[in-house]
SEFIDREN-300972 format. One record per residue (C-alpha): x, y, z negated; residue in three letters. Coordinates in Angstrom, 1 decimal. Layout:
! SEFIDREN-300972
px:py:pz:residuo
X:Y:Z:ALA $
...
//
This chain:
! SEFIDREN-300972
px:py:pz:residuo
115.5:77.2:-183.8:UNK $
115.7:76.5:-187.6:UNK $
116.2:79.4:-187.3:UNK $
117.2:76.8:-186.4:UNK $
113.5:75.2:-184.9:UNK $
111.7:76.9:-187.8:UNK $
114.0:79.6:-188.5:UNK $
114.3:81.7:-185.7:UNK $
112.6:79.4:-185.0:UNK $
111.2:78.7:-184.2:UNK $
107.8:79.4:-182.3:UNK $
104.8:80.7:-185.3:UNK $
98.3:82.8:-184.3:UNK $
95.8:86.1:-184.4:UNK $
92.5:87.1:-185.6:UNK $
89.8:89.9:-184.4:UNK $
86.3:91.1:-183.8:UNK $
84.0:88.5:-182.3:UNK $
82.2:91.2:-180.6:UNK $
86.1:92.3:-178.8:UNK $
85.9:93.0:-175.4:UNK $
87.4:91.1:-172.4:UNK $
90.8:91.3:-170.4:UNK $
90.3:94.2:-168.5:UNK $
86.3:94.9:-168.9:UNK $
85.6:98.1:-168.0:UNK $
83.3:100.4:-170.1:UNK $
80.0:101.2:-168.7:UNK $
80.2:104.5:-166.5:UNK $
79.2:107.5:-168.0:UNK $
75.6:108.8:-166.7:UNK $
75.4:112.6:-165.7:UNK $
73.9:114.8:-167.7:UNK $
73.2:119.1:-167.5:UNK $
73.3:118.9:-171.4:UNK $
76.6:120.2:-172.7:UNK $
76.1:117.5:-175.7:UNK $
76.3:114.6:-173.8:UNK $
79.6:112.4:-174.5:UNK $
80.7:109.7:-171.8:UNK $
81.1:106.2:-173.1:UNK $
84.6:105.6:-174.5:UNK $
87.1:103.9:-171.3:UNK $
88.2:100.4:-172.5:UNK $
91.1:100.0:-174.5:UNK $
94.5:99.6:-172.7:UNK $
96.8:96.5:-173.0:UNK $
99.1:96.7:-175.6:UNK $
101.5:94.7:-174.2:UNK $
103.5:96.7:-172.1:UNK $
107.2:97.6:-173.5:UNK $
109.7:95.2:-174.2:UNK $
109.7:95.7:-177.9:UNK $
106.2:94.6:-177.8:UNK $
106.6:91.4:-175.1:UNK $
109.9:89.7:-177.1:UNK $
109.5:86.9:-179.8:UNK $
112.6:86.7:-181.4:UNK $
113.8:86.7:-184.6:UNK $
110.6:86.2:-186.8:UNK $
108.6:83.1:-187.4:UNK $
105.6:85.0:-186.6:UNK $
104.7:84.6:-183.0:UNK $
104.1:87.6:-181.0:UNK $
101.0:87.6:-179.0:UNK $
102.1:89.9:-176.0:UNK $
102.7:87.7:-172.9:UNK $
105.4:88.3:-169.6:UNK $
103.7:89.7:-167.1:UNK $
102.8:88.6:-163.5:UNK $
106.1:88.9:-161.3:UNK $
108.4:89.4:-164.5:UNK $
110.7:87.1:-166.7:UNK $
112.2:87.8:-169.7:UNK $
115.5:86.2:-171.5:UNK $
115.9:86.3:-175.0:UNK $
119.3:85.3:-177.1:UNK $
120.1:85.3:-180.4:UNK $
123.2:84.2:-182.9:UNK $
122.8:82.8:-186.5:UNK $
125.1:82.1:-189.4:UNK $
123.5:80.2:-192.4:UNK $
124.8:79.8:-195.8:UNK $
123.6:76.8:-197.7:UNK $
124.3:77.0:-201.7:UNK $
124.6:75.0:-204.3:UNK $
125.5:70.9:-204.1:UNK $
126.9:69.9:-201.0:UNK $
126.7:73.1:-199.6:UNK $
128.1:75.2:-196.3:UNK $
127.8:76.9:-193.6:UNK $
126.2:76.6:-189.9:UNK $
126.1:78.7:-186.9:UNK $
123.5:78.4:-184.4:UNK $
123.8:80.4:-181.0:UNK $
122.5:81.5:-178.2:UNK $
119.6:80.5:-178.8:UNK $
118.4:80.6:-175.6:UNK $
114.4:81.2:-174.5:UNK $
113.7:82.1:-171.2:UNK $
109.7:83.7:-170.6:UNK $
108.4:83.8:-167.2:UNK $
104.7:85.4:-166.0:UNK $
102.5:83.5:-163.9:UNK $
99.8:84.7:-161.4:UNK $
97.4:85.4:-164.7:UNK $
98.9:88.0:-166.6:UNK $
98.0:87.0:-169.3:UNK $
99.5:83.6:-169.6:UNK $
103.1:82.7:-169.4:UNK $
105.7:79.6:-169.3:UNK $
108.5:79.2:-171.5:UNK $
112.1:77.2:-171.8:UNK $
114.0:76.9:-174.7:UNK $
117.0:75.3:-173.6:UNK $
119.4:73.6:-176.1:UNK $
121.7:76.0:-178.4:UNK $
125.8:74.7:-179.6:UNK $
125.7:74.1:-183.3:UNK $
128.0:73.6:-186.5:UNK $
127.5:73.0:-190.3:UNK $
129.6:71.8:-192.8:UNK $
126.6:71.6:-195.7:UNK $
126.6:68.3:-196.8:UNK $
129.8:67.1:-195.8:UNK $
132.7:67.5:-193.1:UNK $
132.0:70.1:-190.5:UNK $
130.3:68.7:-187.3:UNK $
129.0:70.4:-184.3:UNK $
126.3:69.5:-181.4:UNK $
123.5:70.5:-179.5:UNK $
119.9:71.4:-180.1:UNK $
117.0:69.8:-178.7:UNK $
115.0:71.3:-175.5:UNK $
111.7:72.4:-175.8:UNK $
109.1:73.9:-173.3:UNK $
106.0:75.7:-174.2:UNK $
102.7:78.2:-173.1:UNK $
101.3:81.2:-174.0:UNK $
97.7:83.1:-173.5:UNK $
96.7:86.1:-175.0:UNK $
93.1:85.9:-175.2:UNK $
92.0:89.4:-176.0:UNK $
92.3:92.7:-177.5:UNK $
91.0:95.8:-179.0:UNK $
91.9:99.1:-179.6:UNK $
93.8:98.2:-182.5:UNK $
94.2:94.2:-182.6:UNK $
95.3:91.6:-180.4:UNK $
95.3:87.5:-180.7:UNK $
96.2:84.8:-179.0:UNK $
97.6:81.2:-178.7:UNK $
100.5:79.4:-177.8:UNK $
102.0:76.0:-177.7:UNK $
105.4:74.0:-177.8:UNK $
106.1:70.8:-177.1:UNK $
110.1:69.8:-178.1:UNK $
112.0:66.8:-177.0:UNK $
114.6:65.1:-179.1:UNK $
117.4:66.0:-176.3:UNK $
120.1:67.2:-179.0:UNK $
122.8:65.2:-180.5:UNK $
123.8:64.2:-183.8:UNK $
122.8:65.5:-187.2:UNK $
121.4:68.5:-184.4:UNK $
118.1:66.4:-182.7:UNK $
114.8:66.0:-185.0:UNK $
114.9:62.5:-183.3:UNK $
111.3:62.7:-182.0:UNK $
109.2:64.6:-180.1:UNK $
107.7:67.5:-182.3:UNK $
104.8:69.6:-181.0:UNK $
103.5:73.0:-182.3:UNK $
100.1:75.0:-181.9:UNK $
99.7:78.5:-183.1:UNK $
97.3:80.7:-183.7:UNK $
98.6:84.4:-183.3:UNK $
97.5:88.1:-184.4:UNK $
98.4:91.6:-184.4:UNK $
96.6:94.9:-185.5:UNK $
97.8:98.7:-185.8:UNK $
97.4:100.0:-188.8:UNK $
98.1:103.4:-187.5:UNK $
100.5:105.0:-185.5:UNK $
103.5:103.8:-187.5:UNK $
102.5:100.6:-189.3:UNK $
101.3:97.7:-188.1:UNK $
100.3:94.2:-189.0:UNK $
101.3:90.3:-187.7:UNK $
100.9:87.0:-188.3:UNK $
100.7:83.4:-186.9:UNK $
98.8:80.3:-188.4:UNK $
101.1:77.6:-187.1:UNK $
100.5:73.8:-187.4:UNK $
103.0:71.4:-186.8:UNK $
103.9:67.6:-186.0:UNK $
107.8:67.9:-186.7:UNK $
110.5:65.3:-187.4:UNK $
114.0:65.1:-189.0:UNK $
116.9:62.6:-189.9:UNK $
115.9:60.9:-193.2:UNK $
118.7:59.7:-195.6:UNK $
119.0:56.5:-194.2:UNK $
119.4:58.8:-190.5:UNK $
116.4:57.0:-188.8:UNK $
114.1:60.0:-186.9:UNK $
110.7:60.6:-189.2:UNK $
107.9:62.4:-188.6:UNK $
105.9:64.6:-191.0:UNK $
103.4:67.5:-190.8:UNK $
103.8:71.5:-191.4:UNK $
101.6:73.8:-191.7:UNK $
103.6:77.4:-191.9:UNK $
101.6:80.3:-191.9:UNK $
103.4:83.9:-192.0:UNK $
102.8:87.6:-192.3:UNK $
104.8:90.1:-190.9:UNK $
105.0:94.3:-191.5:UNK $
106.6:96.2:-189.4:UNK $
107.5:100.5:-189.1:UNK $
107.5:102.0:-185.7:UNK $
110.3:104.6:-185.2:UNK $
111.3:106.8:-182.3:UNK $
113.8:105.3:-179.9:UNK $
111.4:103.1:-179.0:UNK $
112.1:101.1:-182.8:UNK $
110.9:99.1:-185.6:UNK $
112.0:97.8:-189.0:UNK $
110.1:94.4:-189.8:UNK $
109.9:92.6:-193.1:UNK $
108.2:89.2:-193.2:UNK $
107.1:86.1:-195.3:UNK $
106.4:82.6:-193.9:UNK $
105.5:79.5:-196.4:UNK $
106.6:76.1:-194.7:UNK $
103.7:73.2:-196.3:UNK $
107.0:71.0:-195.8:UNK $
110.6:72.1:-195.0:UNK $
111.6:68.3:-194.1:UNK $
111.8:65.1:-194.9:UNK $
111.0:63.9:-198.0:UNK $
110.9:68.0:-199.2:UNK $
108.7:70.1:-200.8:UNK $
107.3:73.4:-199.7:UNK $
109.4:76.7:-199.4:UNK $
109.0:80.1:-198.4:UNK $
111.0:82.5:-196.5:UNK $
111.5:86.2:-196.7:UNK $
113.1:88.1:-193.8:UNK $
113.9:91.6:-192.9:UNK $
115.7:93.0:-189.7:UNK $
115.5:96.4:-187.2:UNK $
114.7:95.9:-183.5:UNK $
115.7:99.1:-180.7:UNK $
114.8:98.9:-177.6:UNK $
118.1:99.5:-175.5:UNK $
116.2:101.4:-172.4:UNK $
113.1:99.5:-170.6:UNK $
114.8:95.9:-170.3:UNK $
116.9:95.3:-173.2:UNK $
116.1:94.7:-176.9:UNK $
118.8:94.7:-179.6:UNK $
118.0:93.1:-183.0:UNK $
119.5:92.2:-185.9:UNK $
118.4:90.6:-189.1:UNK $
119.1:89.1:-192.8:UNK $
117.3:86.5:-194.3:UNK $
116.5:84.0:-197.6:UNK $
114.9:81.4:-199.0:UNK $
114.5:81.9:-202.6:UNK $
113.2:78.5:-203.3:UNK $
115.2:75.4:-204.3:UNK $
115.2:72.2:-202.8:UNK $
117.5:69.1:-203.9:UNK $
119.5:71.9:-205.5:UNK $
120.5:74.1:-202.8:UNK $
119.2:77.7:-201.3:UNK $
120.1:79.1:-197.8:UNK $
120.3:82.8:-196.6:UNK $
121.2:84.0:-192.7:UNK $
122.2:87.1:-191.1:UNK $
121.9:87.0:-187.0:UNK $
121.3:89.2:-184.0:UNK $
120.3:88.5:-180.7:UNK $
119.8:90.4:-177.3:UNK $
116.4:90.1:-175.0:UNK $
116.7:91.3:-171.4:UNK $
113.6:91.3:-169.4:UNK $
113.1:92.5:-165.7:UNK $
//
């Protein structure tokens, strides 16, 4: 996933009220009362994790926080087509993109598979083509309010790929994800990712380096059940021997009935490094049971 491991990948942590309740903590029961006046003590919040459009990761960097759920597994899938401008530049495709989510006995917590996607580019020189690296991860959602959720997950990825297409090295990633409704049409995400990455330097030996890629996301709830998203992520490094850059994206997800979830998306970089920029449109399509 650059969006390809940090582009659509890519994996990306949440923030809330110390005081938030737990998983499922019931509110105190109301006591009875002849007085008209009295009010019962609000019911706990309920889980916001419940439709698809809510449970799928893909495309952003930012992580969502919702998790499969006990006796479910989800399948998400994807297709992208970067253009690299400027000196030795071209053009790659990345597909499918494959993550496969499954629920364990605690709701809350679920397993995940990203097994390796096909891959071409021709930036840099003559077009070549391979496979991405494998990477398995975790995911907890550790609580939620009324209006805000958080959580954490983890990824661990193994330099399976081959080519110009493997980082070379293990690479592991810990996030830090959030979410909180604005109101009933906007809404708020973001992830705190850190990251021990690697890449092919110019001399194609495997080196590692650190990222630290933080991201915000907005998102507009329609009918249908809908959203548009817009998002900005900053990567502390976006390789080897490279600077910083940030990444804007926008895109509209539909949910296609209660198990599928159609996407699609456009996306830049507006910053330039060793005189070249990249933009990417893709789609995907997320079935879960």
């Amino acid at each position: 996933m650059l969006r390809t491991q940090l582009f659509a990948a890519g994996f990306v942590w949440a923030a809330a009220a110390a005081t938030a309740p737990a998983f499922g903590q019931a509110a105190p029961a109301p006591t009875s009362s002849p007085s008209p006046a009295a009010s019962a003590t609000p019911s706990a919040p309920s889980d916001p994790c419940g439709s698809i459009l809510s449970i799928v990761n893909r495309p952003t960097v930012t992580t969502g926080v919702c998790t499969v759920r006990t006796g479910h597994f989800d399948v998400e899938t994807g297709y992208t087509n970067t253009t690299t401008t400027g000196t030795g530049g071209g053009s790659g495709v990345n597909y499918p993109q494959p993550l496969i989510r499954i629920g364990t006995a605690d709701p809350h917590f679920d397993l995940e598979l990203g097994p390796p996607s096909y891959e071409t580019t021709s930036a840099g020189g003559p077009r070549a083509s391979g496979s991405s690296d494998v990477n398995l991860g975790a995911k907890y959602e550790l609580g939620y309010t009324a209006n805000a959720d958080w959580g954490l997950n983890g990824v661990v990825t193994f330099p399976t790929g081959t080519g110009a297409f493997t980082a070379g090295n293990a690479q592991f990633t810990g996030n830090f994800n959030w979410g909180y409704t604005v109101n009933s049409v906007f809404g708020l995400a973001g992830t705190l990712s850190f990251n021990a990455l690697s890449g092919l330097n110019a001399a194609g030996a495997a080196q590692s380096y650190f990222a630290f890629i933080p991201s915000l996301e907005a998102t507009a709830s329609l009918p249908g059940p809908s959203e548009f998203f817009g998002e900005y992520a900053y990567f502390s490094q976006a390789g080897v021997g490279l600077g910083g850059k940030s990444l804007l994206d926008f895109g509209y997800a539909r949910d296609l009935g209660n198990h599928l979830q159609l996407d699609v998306e456009y996306g830049f970089s507006p910053t330039q490094l060793d005189g070249q920029t990249q933009h990417y449109v893709g789609a995907g399509l997320s079935f879960m049971n």
